[in-house]
TILOVO-91225 format. One record per residue (C-alpha): residue in one letter; x, y, z. Coordinates in steps of 0.5 Angstrom, whole numbers, always signed. Example, Ala and Ser with C-alpha at 12.3 -4.5 7.8 and 13.67 -1.06 7.14 Angstrom:
2
  code   east  north     up
     A    +25     -9    +16
     S    +27     -2    +14
This chain:
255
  code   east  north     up
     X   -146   -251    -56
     X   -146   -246    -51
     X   -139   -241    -52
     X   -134   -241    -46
     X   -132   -235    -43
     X   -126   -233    -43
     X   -121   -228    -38
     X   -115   -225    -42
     X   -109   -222    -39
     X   -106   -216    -44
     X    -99   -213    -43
     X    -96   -208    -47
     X    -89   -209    -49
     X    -84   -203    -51
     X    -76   -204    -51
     X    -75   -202    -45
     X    -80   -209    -42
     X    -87   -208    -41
     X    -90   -202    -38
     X    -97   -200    -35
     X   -101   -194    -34
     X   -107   -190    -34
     X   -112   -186    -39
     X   -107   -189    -44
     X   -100   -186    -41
     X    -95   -191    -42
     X    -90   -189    -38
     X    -90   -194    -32
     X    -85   -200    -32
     X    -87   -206    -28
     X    -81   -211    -31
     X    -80   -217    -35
     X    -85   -220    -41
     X    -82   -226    -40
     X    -83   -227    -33
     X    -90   -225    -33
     X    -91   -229    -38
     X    -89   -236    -35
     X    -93   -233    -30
     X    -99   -234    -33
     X    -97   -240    -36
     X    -97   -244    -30
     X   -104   -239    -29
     X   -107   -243    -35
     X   -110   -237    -37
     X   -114   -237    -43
     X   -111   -234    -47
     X   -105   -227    -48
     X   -106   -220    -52
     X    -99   -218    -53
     X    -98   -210    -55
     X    -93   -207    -59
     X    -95   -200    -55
     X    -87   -196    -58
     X    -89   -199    -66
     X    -97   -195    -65
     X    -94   -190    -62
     X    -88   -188    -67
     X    -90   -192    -73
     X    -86   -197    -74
     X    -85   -205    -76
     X    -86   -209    -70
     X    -81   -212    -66
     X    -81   -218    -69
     X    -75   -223    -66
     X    -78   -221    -59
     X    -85   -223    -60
     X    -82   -229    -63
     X    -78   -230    -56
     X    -84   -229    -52
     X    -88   -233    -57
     X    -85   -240    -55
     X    -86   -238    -47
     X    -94   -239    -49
     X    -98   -245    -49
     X   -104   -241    -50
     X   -107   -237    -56
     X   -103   -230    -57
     X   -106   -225    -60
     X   -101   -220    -61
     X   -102   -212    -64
     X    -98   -206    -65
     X    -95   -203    -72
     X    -98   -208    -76
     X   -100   -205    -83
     X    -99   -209    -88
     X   -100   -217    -90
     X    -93   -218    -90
     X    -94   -217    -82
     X   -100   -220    -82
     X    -96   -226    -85
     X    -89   -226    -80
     X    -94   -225    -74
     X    -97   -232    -76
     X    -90   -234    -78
     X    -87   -233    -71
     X    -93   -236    -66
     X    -97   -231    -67
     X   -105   -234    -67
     X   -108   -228    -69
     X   -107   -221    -70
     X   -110   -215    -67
     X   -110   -209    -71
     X   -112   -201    -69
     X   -109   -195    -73
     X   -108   -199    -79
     X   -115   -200    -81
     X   -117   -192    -81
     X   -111   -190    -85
     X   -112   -197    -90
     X   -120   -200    -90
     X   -119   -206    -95
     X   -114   -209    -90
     X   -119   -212    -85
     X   -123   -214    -92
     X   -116   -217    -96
     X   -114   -220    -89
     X   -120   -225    -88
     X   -120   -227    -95
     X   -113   -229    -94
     X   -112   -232    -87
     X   -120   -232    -85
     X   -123   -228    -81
     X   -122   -232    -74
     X   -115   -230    -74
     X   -117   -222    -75
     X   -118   -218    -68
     X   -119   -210    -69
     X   -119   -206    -63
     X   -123   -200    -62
     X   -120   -196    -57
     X   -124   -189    -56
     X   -126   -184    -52
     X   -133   -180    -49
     X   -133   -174    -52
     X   -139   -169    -51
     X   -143   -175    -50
     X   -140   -179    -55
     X   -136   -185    -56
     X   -130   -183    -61
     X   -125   -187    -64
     X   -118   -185    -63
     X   -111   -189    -65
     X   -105   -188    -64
     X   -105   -192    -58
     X   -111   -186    -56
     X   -107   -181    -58
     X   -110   -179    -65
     X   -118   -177    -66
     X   -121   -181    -72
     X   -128   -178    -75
     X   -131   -184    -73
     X   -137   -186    -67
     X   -136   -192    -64
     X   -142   -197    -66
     X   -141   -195    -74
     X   -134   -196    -74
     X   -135   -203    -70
     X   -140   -205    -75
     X   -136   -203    -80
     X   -130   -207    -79
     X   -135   -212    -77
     X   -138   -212    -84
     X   -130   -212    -87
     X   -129   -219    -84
     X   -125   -218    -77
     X   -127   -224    -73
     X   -127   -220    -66
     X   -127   -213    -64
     X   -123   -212    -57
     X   -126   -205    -54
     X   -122   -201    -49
     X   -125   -193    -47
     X   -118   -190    -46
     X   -120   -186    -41
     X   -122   -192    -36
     X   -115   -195    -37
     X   -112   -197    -32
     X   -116   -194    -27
     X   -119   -200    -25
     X   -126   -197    -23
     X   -132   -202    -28
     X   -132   -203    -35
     X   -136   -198    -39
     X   -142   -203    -40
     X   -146   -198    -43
     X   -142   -198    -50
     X   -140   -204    -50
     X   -147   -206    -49
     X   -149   -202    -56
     X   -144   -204    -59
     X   -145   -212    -58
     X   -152   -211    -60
     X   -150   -208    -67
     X   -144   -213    -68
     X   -145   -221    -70
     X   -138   -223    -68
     X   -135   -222    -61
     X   -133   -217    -57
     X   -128   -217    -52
     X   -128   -211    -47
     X   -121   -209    -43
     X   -120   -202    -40
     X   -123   -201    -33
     X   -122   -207    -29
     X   -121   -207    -22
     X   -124   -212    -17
     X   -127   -219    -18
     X   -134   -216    -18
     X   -133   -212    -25
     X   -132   -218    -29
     X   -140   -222    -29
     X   -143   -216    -31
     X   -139   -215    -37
     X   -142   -221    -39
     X   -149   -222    -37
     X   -150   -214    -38
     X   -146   -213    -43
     X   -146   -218    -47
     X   -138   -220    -48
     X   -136   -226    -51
     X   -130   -225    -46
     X   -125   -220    -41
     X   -119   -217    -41
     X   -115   -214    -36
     X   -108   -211    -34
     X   -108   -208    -28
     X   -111   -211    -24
     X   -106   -218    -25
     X   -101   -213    -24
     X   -103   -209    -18
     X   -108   -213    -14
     X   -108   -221    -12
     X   -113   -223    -16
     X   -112   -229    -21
     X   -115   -230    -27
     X   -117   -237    -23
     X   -121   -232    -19
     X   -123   -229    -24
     X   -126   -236    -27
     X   -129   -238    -21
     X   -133   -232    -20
     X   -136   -232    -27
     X   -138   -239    -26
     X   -142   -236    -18
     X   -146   -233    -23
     X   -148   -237    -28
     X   -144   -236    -33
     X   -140   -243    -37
     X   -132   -243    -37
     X   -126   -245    -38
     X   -123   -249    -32
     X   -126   -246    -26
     X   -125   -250    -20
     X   -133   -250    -18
């Protein structure tokens, strides 16, 4: 059976609503999470990734009660992350509407949760994301929502958080967020072809053409984007039926 690709909004949530910005500066407010929400609800979207962007940043427990409101507005999958730790907030996030959990900082600083989670929930409710920079020609991870450098390279820690049981690997290059030039297809590409599980790639798009090639060259199981639902009219409908031009199997495309 062949897989379908699928387009995935992301939004990044704080106290104050949800924010957006370049290079991983947050600082930029564009309104109610609710809204947006109900939005892409009557958009059909495939599925939502939902960041708790203030909880990496300080370190603190996630907001639950809000996630837990914005969960009953989605009647698609979320994915939701930011300030997750433990396996008790691996296990409220699911209690809450939560149908996986994403998880960056966390895994650096305590390995075997990756591992512990999989045995416990299964691996297909297990995202790690891997934000990273190229520095001196080197893709280096970085946590803290991009902040703190990590003494890792990109691929070994993708095939290590592989090997630990994530499900998938959502992958952003911090210094594309938001910028909506292209995708790094190089690095996603290497890490696609280390890893057995699937990739997402988010962090640079910014016009319909950008999102085939992430597939087709690449090797994305599937696209996530936030700017350019924000600030542009593209639609993930749009988006579908320009990956269906070009070959490739999803979800409720028009064509």
């Amino acid at each position: 059976m062949t897989l379908k690709s699928r387009v995935i909004p992301s939004l990044l949530l704080t106290k104050q609503g949800l924010v957006k910005g370049k290079g991983f500066d947050h600082s930029r407010r564009i309104g109610s999470p609710q809204s947006l929400i109900r939005v892409y609800r009557a958009r059909d979207v495939d599925e939502l990734i939902l960041l708790d962007v203030e909880a990496s940043l300080s370190g603190s427990p996630p907001s639950f009660r809000d996630i837990q409101t914005l969960a009953r507005e989605c009647n698609f999958p979320l994915a939701v992350g930011g300030g997750i730790d433990n396996m008790a907030s691996i296990e409220k996030m699911f209690e809450i509407g939560a149908d996986k959990v994403v998880i960056n900082t966390a895994c650096y600083r305590k390995p075997e949760l990756i591992r512990d989670a999989a045995v416990e929930f299964g691996t297909q409710s297990l995202v790690v994301s891997i934000d990273y920079r190229v520095v001196e020609g080197i893709p280096v991870c970085f946590s803290r929502s991009g902040i703190f450098r990590e003494p890792f390279v990109l691929k070994d820690w993708a095939v290590r958080m592989a090997d630990s049981g994530a499900g998938e690997i959502v992958l952003c290059n911090c210094d594309r967020d938001g910028m909506m030039t292209g995708y790094d297809l190089e690095n996603l590409r290497t890490v696609v072809d280390a890893v057995r599980i699937p990739v997402v790639i988010s962090g640079g798009a910014g016009k319909l053409s950008h999102f085939a090639p992430a597939i087709l060259e690449g090797g994305a199981s599937a696209v996530a984007a936030g700017s350019v639902f924000l600030f542009t009219q593209i639609t993930p409908s749009a988006i579908r039926d320009e990956l269906s031009r070009n070959g490739i199997p999803v979800r409720n495309s028009s064509r």
